[in-house]
TIGU-172434 format. One record per residue (C-alpha): residue in one letter; x, y, z. Coordinates in nm, 4 decimals. Layout:
# TIGU-172434
+------+----------+----------+----------+
: rest :        u :        v :        w :
+------+----------+----------+----------+
:    a :        X :        Y :        Z :
...
+------+----------+----------+----------+
END
This chain:
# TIGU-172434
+------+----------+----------+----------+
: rest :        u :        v :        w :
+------+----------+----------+----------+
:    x :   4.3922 :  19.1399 :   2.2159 :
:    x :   4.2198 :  19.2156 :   1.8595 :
:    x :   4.0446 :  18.9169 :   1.6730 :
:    x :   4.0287 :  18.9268 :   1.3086 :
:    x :   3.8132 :  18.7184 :   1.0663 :
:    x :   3.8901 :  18.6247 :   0.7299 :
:    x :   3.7603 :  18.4321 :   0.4539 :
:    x :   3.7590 :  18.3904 :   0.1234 :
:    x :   3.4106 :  18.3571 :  -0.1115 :
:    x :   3.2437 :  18.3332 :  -0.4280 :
:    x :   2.8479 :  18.2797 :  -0.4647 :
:    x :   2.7739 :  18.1927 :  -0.0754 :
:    x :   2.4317 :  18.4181 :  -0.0838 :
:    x :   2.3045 :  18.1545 :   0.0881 :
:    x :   2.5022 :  18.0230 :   0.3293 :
:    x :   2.6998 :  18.3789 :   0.3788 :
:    x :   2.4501 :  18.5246 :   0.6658 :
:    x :   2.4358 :  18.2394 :   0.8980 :
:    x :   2.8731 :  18.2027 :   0.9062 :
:    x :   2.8574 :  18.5593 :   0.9499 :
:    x :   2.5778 :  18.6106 :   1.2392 :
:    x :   2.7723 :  18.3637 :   1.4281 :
:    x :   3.1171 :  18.5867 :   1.4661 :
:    x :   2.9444 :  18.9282 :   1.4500 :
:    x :   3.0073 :  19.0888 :   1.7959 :
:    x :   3.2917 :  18.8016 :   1.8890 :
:    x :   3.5653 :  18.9618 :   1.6446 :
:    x :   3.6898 :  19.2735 :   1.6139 :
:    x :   3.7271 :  19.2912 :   1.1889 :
:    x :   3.5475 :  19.0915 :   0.9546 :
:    x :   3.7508 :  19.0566 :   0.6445 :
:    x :   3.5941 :  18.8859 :   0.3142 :
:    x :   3.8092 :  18.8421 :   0.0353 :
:    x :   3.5360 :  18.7609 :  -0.2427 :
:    x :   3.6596 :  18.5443 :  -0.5650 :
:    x :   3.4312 :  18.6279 :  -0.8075 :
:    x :   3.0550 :  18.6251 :  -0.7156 :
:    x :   2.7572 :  18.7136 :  -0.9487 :
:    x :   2.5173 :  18.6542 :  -0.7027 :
:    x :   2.4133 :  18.8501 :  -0.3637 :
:    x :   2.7549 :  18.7956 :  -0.1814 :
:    x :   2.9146 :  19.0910 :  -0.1553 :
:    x :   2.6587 :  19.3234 :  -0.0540 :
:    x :   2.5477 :  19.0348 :   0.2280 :
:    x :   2.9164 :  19.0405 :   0.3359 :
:    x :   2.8584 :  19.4770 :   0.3340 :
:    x :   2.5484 :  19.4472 :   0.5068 :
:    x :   2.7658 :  19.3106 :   0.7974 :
:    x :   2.9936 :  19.5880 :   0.7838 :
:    x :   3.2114 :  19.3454 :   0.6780 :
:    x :   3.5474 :  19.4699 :   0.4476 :
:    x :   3.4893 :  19.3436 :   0.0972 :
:    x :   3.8540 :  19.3160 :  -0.1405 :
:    x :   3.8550 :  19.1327 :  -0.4471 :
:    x :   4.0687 :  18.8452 :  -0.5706 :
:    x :   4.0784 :  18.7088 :  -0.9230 :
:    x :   4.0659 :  18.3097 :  -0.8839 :
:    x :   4.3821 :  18.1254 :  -1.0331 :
:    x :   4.2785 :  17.7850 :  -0.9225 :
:    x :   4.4315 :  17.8085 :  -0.5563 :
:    x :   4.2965 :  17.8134 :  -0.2179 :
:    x :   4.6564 :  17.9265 :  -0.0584 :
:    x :   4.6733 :  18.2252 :  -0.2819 :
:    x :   4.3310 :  18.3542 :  -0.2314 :
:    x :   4.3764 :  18.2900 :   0.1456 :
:    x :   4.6897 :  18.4359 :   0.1735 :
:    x :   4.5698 :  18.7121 :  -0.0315 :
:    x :   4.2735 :  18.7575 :   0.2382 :
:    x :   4.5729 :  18.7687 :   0.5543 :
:    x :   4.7121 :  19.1016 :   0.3929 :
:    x :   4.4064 :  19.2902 :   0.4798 :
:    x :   4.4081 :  19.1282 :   0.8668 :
:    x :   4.5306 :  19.3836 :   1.1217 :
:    x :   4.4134 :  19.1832 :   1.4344 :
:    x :   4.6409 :  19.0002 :   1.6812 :
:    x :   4.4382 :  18.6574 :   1.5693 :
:    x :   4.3189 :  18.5043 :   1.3149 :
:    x :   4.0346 :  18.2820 :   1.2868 :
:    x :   3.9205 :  18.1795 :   0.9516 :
:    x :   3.5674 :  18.0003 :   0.8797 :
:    x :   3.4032 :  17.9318 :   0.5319 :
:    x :   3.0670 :  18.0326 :   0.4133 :
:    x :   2.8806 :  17.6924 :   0.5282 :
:    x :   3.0686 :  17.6786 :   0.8600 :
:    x :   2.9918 :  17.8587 :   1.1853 :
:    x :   3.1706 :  17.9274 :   1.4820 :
:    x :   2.9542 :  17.7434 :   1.7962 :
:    x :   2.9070 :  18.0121 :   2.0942 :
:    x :   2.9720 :  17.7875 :   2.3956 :
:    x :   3.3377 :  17.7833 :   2.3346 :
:    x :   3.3898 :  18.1578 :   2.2688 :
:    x :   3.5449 :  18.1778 :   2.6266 :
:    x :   3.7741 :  17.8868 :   2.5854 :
:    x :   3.8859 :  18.0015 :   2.2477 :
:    x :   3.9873 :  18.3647 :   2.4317 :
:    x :   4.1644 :  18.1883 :   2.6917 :
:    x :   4.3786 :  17.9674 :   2.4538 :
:    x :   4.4431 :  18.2679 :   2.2662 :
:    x :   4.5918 :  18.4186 :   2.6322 :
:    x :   4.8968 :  18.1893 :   2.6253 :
:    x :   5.2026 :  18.3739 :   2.5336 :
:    x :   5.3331 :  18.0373 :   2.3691 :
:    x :   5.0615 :  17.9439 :   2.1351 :
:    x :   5.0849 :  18.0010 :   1.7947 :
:    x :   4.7755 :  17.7550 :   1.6446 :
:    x :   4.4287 :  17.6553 :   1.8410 :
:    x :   4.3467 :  17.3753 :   1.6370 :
:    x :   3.9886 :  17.3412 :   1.6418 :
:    x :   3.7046 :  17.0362 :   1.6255 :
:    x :   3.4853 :  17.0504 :   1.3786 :
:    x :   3.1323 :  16.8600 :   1.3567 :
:    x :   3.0697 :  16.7345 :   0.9843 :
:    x :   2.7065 :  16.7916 :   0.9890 :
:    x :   2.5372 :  16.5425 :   0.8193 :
:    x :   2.8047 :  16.3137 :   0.7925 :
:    x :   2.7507 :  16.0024 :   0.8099 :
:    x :   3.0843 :  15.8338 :   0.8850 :
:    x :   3.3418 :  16.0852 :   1.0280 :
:    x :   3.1106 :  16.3396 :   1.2586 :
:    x :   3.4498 :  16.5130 :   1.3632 :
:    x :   3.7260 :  16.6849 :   1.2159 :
:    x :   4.0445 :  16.8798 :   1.3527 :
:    x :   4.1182 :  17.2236 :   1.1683 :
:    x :   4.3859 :  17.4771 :   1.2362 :
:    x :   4.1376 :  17.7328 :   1.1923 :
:    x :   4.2679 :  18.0229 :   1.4701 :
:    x :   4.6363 :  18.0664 :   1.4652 :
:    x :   4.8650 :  18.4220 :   1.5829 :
:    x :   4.8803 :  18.6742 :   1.3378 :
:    x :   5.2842 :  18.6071 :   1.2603 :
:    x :   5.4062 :  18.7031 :   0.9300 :
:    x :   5.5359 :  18.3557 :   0.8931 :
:    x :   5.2264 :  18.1748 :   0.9209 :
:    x :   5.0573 :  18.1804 :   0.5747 :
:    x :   4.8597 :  17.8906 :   0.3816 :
:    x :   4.9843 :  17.6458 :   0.1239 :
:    x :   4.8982 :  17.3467 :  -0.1149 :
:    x :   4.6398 :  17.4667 :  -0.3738 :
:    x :   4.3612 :  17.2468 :  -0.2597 :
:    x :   4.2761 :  17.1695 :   0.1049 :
:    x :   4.4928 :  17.4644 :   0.1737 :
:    x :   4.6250 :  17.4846 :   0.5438 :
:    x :   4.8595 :  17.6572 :   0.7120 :
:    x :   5.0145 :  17.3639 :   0.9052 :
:    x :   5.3719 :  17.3245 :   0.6811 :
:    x :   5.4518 :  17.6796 :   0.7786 :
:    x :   5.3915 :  17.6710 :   1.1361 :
:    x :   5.5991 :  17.3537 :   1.1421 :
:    x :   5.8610 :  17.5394 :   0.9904 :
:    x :   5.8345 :  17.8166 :   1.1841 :
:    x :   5.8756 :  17.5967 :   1.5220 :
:    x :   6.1591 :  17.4465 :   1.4087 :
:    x :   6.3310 :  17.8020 :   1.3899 :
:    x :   6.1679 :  17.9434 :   1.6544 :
:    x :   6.0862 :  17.6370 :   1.8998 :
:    x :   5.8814 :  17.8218 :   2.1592 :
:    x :   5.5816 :  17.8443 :   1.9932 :
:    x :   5.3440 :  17.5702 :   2.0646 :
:    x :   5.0270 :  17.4196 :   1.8957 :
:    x :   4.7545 :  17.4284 :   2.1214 :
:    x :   4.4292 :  17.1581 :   2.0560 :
:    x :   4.0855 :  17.2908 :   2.1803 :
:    x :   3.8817 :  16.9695 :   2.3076 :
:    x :   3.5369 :  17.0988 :   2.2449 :
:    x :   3.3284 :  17.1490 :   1.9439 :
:    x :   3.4527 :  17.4803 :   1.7788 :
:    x :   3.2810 :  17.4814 :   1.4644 :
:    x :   2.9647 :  17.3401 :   1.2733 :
:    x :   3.0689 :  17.2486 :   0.9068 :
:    x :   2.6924 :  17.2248 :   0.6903 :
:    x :   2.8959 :  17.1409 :   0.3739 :
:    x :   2.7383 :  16.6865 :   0.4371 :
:    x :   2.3951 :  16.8363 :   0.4662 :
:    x :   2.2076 :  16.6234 :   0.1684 :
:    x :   2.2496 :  16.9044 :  -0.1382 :
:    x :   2.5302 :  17.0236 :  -0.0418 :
:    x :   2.7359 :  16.7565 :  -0.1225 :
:    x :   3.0376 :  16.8516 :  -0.3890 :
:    x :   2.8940 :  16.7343 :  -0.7425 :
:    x :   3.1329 :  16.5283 :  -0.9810 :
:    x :   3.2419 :  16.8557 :  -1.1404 :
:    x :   3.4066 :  16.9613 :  -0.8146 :
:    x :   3.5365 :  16.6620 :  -0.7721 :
:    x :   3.7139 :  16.6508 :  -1.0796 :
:    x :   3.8225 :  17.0152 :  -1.0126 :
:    x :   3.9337 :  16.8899 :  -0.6721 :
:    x :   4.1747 :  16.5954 :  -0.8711 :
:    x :   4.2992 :  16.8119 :  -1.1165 :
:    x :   4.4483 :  17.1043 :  -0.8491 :
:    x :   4.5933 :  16.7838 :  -0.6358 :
:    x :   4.7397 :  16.5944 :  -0.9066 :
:    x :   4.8938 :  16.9153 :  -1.0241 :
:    x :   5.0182 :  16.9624 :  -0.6741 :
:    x :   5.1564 :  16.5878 :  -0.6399 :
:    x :   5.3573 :  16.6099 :  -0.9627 :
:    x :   5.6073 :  16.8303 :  -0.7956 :
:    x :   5.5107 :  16.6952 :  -0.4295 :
:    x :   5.4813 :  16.3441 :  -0.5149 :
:    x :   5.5784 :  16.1843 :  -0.1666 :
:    x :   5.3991 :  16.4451 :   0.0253 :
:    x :   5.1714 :  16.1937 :   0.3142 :
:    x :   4.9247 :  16.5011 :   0.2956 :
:    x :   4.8434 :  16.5442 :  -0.0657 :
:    x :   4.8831 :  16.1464 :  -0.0517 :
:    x :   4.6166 :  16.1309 :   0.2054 :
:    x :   4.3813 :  16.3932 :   0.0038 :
:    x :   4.3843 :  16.2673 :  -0.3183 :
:    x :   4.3878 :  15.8685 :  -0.2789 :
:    x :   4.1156 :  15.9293 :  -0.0550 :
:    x :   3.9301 :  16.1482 :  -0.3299 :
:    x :   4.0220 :  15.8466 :  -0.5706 :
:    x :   3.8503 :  15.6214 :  -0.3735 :
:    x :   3.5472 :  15.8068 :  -0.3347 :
:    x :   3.5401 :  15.8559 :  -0.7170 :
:    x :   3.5530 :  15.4708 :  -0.7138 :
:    x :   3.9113 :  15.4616 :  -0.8786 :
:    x :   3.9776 :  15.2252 :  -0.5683 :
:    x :   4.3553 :  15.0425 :  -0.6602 :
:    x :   4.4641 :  15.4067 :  -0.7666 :
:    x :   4.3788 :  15.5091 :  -0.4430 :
:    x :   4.5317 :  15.2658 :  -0.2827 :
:    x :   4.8897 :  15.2847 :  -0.4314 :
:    x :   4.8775 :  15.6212 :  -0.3372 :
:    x :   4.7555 :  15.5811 :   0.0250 :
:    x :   5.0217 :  15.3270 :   0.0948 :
:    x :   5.2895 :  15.5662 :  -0.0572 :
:    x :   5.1897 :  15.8371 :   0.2269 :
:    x :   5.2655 :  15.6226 :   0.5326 :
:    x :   5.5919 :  15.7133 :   0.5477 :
:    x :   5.7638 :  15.8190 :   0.8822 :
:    x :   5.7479 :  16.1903 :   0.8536 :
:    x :   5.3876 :  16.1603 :   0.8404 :
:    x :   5.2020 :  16.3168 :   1.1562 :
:    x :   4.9395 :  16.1426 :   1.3607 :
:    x :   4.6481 :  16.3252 :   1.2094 :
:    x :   4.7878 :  16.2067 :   0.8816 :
:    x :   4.8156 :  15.9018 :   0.9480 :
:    x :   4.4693 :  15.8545 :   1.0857 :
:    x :   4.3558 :  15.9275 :   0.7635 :
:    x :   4.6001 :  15.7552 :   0.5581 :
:    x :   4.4898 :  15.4216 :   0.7301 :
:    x :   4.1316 :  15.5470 :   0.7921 :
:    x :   4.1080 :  15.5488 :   0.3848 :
:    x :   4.3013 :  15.2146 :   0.3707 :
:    x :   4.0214 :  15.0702 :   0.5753 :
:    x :   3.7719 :  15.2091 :   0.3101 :
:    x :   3.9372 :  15.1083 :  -0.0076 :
:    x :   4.0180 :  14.7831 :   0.1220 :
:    x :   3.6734 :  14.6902 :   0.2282 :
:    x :   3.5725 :  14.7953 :  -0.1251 :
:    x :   3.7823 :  14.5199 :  -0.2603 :
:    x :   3.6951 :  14.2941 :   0.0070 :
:    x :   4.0511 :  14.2500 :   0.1511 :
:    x :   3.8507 :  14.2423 :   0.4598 :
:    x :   4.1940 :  14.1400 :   0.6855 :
:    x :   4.3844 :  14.4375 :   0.5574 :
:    x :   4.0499 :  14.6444 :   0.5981 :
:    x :   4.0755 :  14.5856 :   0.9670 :
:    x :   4.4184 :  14.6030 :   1.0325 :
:    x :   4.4482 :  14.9468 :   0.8689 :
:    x :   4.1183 :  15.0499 :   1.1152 :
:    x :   4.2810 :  14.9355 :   1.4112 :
:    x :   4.6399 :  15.0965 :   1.2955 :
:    x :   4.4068 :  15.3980 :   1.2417 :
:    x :   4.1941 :  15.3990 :   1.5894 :
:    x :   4.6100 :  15.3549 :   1.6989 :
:    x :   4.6819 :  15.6927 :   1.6107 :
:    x :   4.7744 :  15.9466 :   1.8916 :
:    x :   4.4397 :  16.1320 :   1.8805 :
:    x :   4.1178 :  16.2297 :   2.0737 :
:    x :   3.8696 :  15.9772 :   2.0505 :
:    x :   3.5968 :  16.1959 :   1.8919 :
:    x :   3.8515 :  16.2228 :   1.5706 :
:    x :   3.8322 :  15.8506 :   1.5709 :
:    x :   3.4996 :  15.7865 :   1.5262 :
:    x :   3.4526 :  15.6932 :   1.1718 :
:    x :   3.7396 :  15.4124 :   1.2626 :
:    x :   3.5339 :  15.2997 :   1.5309 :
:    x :   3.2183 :  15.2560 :   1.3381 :
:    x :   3.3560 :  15.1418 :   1.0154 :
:    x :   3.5301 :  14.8518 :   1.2255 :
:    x :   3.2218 :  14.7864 :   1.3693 :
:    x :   3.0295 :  14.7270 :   1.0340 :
:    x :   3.3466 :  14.5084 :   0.8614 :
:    x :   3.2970 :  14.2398 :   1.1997 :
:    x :   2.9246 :  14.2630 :   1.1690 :
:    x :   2.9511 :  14.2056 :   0.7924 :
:    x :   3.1818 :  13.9284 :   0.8654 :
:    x :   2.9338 :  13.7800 :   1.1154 :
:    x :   3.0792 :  13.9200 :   1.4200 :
:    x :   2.8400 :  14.0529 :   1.6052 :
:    x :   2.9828 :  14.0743 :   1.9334 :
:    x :   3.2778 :  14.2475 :   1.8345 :
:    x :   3.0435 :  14.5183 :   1.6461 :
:    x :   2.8368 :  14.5890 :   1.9143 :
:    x :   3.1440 :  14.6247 :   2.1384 :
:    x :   3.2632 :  14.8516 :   1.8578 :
:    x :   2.9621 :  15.0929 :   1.8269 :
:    x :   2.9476 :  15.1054 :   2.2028 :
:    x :   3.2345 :  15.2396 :   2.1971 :
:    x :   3.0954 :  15.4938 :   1.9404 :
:    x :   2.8353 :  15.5965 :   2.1588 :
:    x :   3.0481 :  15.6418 :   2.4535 :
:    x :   3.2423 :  15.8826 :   2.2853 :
:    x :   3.0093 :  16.0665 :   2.0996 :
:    x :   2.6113 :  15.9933 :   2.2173 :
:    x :   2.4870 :  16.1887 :   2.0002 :
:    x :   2.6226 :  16.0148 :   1.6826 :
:    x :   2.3162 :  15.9212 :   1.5050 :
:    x :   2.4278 :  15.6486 :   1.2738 :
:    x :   2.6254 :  15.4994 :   1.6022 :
:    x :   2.2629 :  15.3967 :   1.7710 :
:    x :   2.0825 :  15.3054 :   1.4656 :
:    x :   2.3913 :  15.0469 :   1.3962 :
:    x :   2.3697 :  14.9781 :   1.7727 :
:    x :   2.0026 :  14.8725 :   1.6392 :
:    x :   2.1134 :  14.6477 :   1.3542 :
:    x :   2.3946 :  14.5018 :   1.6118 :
:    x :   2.1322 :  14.4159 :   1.8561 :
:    x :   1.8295 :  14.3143 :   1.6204 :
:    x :   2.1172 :  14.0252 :   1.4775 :
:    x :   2.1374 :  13.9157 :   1.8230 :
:    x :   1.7779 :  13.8973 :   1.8973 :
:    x :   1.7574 :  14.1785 :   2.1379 :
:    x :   1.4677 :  14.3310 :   1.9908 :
:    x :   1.3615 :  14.5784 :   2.2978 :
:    x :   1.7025 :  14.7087 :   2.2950 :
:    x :   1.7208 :  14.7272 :   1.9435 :
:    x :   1.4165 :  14.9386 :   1.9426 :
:    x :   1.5465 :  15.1784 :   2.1902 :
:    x :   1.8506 :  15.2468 :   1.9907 :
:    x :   1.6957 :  15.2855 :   1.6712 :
:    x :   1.4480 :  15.5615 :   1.8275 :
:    x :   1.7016 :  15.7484 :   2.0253 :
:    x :   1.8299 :  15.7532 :   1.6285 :
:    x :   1.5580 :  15.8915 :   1.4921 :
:    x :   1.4947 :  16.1458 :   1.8241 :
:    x :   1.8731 :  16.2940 :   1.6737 :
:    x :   1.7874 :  16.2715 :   1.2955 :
:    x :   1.3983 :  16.2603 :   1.2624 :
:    x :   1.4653 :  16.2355 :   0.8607 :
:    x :   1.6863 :  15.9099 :   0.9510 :
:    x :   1.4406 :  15.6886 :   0.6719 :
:    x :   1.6844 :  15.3378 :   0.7254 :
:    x :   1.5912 :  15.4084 :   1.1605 :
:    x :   1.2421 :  15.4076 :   1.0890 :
:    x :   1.2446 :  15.1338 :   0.7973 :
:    x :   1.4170 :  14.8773 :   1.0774 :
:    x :   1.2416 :  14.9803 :   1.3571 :
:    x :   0.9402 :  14.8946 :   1.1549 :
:    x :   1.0789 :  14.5540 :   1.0780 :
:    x :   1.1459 :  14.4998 :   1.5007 :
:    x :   0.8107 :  14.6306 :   1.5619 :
:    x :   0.6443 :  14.3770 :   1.3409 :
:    x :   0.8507 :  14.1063 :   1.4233 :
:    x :   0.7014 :  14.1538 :   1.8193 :
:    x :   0.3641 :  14.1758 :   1.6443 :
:    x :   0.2970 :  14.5204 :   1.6583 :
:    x :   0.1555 :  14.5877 :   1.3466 :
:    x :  -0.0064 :  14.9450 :   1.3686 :
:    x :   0.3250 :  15.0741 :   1.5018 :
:    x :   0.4991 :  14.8875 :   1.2506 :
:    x :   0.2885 :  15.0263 :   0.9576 :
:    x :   0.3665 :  15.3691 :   1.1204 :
:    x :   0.7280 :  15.3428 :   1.1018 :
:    x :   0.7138 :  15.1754 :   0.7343 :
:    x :   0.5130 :  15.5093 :   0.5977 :
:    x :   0.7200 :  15.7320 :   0.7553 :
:    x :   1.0558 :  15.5063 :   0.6092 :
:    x :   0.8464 :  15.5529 :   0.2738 :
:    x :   0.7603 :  15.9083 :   0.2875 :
:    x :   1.1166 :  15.9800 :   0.3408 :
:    x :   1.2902 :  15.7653 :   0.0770 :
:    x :   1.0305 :  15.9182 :  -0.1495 :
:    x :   1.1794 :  16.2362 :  -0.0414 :
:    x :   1.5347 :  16.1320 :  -0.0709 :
:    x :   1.4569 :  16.0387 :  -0.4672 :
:    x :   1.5278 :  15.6627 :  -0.3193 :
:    x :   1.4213 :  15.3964 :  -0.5308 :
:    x :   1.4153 :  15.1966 :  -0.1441 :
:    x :   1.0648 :  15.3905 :  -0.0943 :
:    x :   0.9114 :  15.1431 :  -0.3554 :
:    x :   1.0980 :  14.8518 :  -0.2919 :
:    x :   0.9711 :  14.8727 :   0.0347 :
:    x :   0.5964 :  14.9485 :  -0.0674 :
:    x :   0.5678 :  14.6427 :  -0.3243 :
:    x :   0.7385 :  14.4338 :  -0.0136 :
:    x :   0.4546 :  14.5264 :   0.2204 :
:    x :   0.2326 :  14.4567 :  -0.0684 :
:    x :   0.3253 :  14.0947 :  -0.1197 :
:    x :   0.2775 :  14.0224 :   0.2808 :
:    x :  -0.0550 :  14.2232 :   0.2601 :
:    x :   0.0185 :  14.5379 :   0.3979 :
:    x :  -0.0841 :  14.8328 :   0.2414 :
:    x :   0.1355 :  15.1784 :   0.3092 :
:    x :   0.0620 :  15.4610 :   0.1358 :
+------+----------+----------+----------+
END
């Protein structure tokens, strides 16, 4: 059974060679479709003995994609971007999958590096080479609406979920973050696509979220609300109410903020998709003064995902409210052991440590919550310094 990989590109010099070194020798054709690049791409993508075609951009991600599937000749598809990579542990499970007659779509998890709310994502990222399954929707382009179509005319197919971490997404690392220009791009190629889709949950789900984040908040909302409709799928609807939770915290309608988290941790999903449910819940009781229910919450974080950085360190805050400052300490250094430039783990760990009267240990953490902030371009680095100063501390 042939593997193909595709993917479309334009100025990824730098992230290019890492996606790329982590499907060379698992995939049988390496096919980059680039969109316009003026820096090193190409010949990085010919270096791999990749094939290089060209696309001119028109403003849409299902074009360009679709574009990049008439070049595939493999049985499979799987399709990364240039600041993803595929993780090597699953390589076996992902051949098996690929083994049943039936399956049509692996959907695969994908860890948000970096992120620091939703660590996990589900993509349908490997799907059968069938000459009905193409992308759509200009932005956030996925090939979901035609496999849904297709099953509905052919119903053997079946959609097939891998439960381990398939891919490593880089694009939350700090820097890499999209910059207000993108964002705008982003609205403009949605609320092109709404004007002709405008009850679509997806788009719905996409774009109010994007409002939100651009801090158009009771835009976002109306829109977020108009996507829970019943045709809406669970995954959807996670993140219809997932944003609700968000936007409504934002304008402190902290009742409808919860209810829309616990409609969201609801959802028919794995738990590890939940996550950013679970934790935002957490911080709307401890905000509210419920501490017991937040730890219970970020326990549950941790149980599902131990790694989660930001679950231990608000373990830590959970704890430190309570007065369980030995615990508290624990969780905010297994933090730091998973994110050593975690600046907030170190800054409250400082404030534990000198509570018990530690002081050198405490002056310790406080430099190193300095040095980073400083780092960071956070103004926090000398709001903490002239704090220290006043109580007589000097930290350099």
């Amino acid at each position: 059974m042939k593997l193909s990989f595709c993917m479309i590109v334009k100025n990824e010099a730098e992230n290019l060679p890492r996606c790329l070194e982590s499907v060379v020798g698992q995939v049988d054709e390496l096919i980059v479709l680039d969109t316009g690049s003026t820096d090193e791409t190409v010949a990085i993508a010919q270096s791999f003995n990749a094939q290089v075609h060209h696309f001119p951009w028109n403003n849409s991600f299902a074009d360009a994609r679709n574009t990049a599937l008439e070049y595939v000749t493999g049985d499979w598809i799987l399709v990364l971007d240039a600041d993803e990579v595929l993780v090597q542990a699953v390589i076996p499970t992902l051949k098996q999958a690929m083994q049943q007659e039936q399956a049509i779509v692996v959907n695969l998890i994908r860890q948000e590096v970096g992120a620091a709310q939703s660590p996990y994502s589900l993509v349908s990222r490997l799907f059968r080479n069938h000459p009905q399954v193409r992308f759509s929707r200009p932005y956030h382009a996925i090939v979901d609406d035609s496999v849904a179509e297709l099953m509905q005319q052919e119903p053997q197919w079946q959609v097939v979920n891998c439960a381990d971490v398939a891919i490593l997404h880089y694009g939350y690392e700090p820097g890499a973050i999209a910059s207000h220009n993108k964002l705008e791009k982003a609205r403009i190629t949605m609320e092109t696509f709404l004007a002709t889709h405008p009850n679509d949950p997806y788009v719905c789900s996409k774009l109010g979220a994007l409002y939100v984040q651009m801090n158009d908040v009771q835009k976002g909302v109306v829109l977020l609300q108009r996507g829970l409709q019943p045709k809406s799928d669970a995954p959807v609807r996670y993140e219809l109410h997932y944003h609700l939770g968000i936007a409504q915290s934002q304008l402190e309608n902290f009742a409808q903020a919860e209810r829309h988290y616990h409609l969201a941790i609801a959802q028919p999903l794995l738990d590890s998709l939940k996550l950013g449910a679970y934790n935002n819940l957490g911080s709307l009781l401890q905000n509210q003064g419920d501490i017991i229910g937040a730890k219970a919450q970020y326990e549950k974080v941790l149980a599902i995902a131990p790694t989660f950085a930001r679950g231990h360190y608000n373990l830590g805050m959970a704890l430190k409210a309570i007065g369980q400052l030995a615990e508290a300490i624990e969780q905010y250094q297994q933090a730091i052991t998973l994110d050593p430039n975690y600046a907030e783990a170190y800054q409250n760990l400082g404030v534990v440590l000198l509570k018990l009267g530690r002081v050198p240990e405490s002056l310790e953490a406080f430099g190193t919550a300095i040095a980073l902030h400083d780092q960071q371009d956070s103004e926090e680095g000398d709001r903490l310094r002239q704090g220290l100063l006043q109580m007589g501390f000097r930290v350099s």
